[in-house]
TIGU-186392 format. One record per residue (C-alpha): residue in one letter; x, y, z. Coordinates in steps of 0.25 Angstrom, whole numbers, plus 5000, padded with zeros to 4 digits. Layout:
BEGIN
REC; a; X; Y; Z
...
//
This chain:
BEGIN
REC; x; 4849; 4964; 5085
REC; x; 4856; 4960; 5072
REC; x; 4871; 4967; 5070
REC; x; 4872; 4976; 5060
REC; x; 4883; 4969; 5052
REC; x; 4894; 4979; 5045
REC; x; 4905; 4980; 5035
REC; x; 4915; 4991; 5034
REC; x; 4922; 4997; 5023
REC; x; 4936; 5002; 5027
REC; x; 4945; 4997; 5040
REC; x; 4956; 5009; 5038
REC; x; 4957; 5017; 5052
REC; x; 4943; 5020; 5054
REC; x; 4937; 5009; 5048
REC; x; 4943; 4999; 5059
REC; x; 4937; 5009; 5071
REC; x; 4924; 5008; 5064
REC; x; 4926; 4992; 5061
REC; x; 4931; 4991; 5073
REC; x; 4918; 4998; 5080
REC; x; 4908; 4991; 5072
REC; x; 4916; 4976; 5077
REC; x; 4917; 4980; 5088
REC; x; 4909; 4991; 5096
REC; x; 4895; 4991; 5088
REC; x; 4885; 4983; 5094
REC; x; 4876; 4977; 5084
REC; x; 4886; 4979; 5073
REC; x; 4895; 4970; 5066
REC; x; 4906; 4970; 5059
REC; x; 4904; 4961; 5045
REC; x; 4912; 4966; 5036
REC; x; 4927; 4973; 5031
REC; x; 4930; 4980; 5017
REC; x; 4943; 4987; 5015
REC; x; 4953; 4987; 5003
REC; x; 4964; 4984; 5013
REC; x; 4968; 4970; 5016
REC; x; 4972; 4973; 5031
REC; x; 4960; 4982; 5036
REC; x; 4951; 4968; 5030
REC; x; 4960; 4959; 5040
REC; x; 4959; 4968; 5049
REC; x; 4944; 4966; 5048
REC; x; 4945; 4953; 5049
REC; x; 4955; 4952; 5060
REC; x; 4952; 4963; 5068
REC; x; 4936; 4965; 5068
REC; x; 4931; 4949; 5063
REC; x; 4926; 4954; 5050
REC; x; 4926; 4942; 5041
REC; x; 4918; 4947; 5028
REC; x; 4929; 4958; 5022
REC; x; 4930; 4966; 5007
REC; x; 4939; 4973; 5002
REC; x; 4928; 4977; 4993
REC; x; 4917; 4986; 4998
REC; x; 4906; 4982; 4987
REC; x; 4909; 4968; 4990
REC; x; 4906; 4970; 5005
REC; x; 4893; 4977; 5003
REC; x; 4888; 4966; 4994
REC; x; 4894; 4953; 5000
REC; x; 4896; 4956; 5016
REC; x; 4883; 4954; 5025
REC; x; 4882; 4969; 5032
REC; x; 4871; 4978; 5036
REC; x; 4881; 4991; 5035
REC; x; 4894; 4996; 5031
REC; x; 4904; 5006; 5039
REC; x; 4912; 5013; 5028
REC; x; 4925; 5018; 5030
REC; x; 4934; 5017; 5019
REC; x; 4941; 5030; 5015
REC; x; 4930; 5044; 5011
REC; x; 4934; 5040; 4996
REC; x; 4928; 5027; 4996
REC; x; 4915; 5030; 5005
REC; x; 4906; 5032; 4995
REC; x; 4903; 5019; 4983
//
């Protein structure tokens, strides 16, 4: 079965469980992708879950990064674009 492969908007506090779930603890899923507007929650990304492919802008992520879905979780403000 192919993965599903995912990008996530937001690694604040809930955002690293749910990256961390999707990395981690979801079979057939895989983590591909990273946005965020802070610099340390993108190396955090990288270091902490192997996501290479990060954006610190969400448009960009959605037309450049190869991913079947995206988990958002940036603050309530800024889930709807």
């Amino acid at each position: 079965m192919k993965k599903l492969r995912v990008g996530i908007a937001g690694l604040g506090r809930l955002g690293k469980v749910h990256a961390h779930n999707i990395a981690y603890k979801i079979p057939n899923a895989e983590l591909v992708a990273a946005c965020s507007i802070m610099p340390a929650e993108l190396e955090y990304a990288k270091q902490e879950l192997g996501v290479t492919d990060v954006y610190t802008d969400y448009n960009e992520m959605l037309s450049k990064a190869d991913i079947d879905a995206v988990v958002i979780v940036t603050t309530s403000s800024e889930h709807c674009w």
